[in-house]
C-alpha positions as CSV (number, residue, x, y, z in Angstrom):
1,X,59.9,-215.9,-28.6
2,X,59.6,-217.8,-25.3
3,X,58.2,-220.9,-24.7
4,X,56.5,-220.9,-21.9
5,X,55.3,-224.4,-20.3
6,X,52.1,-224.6,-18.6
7,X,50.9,-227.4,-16.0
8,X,47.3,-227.8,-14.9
9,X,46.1,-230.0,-12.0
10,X,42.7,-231.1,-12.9
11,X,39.9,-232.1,-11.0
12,X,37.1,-235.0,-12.0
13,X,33.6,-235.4,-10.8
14,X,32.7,-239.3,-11.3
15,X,29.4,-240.9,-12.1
16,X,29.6,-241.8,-8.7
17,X,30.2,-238.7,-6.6
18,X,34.0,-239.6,-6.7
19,X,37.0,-237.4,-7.5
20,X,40.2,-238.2,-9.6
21,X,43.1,-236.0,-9.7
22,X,45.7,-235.6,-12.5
23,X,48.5,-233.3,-13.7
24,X,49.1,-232.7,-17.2
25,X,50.2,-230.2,-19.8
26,X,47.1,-230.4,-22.0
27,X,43.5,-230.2,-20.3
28,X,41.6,-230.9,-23.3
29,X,43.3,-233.3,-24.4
30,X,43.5,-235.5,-21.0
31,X,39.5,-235.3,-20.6
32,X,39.1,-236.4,-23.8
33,X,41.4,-239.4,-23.1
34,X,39.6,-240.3,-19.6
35,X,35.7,-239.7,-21.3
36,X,37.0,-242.0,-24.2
37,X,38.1,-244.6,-21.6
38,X,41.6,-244.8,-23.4
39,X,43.3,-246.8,-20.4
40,X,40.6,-249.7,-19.2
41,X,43.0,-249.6,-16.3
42,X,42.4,-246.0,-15.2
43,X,40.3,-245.5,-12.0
44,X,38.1,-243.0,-14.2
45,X,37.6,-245.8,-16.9
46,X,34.6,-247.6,-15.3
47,X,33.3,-244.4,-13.8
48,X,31.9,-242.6,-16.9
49,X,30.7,-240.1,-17.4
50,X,33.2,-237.4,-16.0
51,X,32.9,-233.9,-15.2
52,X,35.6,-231.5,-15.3
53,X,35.2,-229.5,-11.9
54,X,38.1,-227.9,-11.2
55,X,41.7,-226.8,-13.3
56,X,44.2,-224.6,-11.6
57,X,47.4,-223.3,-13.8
58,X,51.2,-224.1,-13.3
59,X,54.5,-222.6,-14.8
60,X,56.0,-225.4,-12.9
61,X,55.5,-228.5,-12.9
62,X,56.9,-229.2,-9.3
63,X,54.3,-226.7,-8.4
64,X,51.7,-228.6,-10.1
65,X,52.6,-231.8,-8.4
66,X,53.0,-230.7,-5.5
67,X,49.1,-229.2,-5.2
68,X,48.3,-232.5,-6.9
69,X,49.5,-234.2,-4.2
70,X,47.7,-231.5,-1.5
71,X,44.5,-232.5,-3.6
72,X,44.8,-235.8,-3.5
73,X,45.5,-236.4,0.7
74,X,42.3,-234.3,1.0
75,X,38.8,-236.2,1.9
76,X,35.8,-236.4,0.1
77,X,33.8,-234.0,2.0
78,X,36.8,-231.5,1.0
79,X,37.4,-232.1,-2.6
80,X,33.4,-231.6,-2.6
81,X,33.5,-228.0,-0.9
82,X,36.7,-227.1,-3.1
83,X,34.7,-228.2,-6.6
84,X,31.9,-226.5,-5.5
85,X,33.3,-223.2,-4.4
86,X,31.9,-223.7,-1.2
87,X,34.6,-222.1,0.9
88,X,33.3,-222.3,4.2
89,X,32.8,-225.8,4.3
90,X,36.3,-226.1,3.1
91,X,37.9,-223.9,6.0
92,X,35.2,-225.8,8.4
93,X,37.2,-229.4,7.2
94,X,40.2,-228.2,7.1
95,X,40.5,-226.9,11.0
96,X,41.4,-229.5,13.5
97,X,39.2,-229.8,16.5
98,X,35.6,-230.4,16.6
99,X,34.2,-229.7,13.7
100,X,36.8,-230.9,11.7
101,X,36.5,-233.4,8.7
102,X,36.5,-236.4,10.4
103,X,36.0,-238.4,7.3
104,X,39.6,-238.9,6.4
């Protein structure tokens, strides 16, 4: 048998309105970690309680990095529209011009 390895990049809503992204082989088991406040050092720590909004699936884990990092340079307004599946606000901030995201 085959051991396939799976990477999900994972998407937090914070108490308040923020977003954390992670990467990390175990969904389940890295909510549970940032709901129980595991690390008091972790930006999600003081910003309980979390909701999981987004998880998209890897076989690599440069892939997963990689849209981690995508997720990560976006702004707030965009991370929003992606949680929310509200794709045309997401094109809307991702074109340049003037109707752009200009919150960056």
């Amino acid at each position: 048998m085959i051991d396939v390895k799976r990477y999900f990049v994972y998407m937090l809503r914070c108490f308040d309105g923020t977003f954390y992204v992670g990467v990390t082989n175990d969904v389940d088991r890295r909510f549970s970690e940032h709901c129980d406040g595991i690390d008091p050092d972790c930006y999600t720590a003081k910003r309980r309680p979390l909701r999981l909004v987004h998880v998209s699936e890897f076989q690599w884990v440069n892939e997963a990095i990689d849209f981690e990092k995508k997720l990560k340079g976006w702004s707030h307004r965009k991370k929003r529209a992606f949680a929310e599946l509200a794709w045309g606000d997401l094109k809307r901030y991702s074109r340049r011009g003037p109707f752009a995201d200009s919150s960056r």
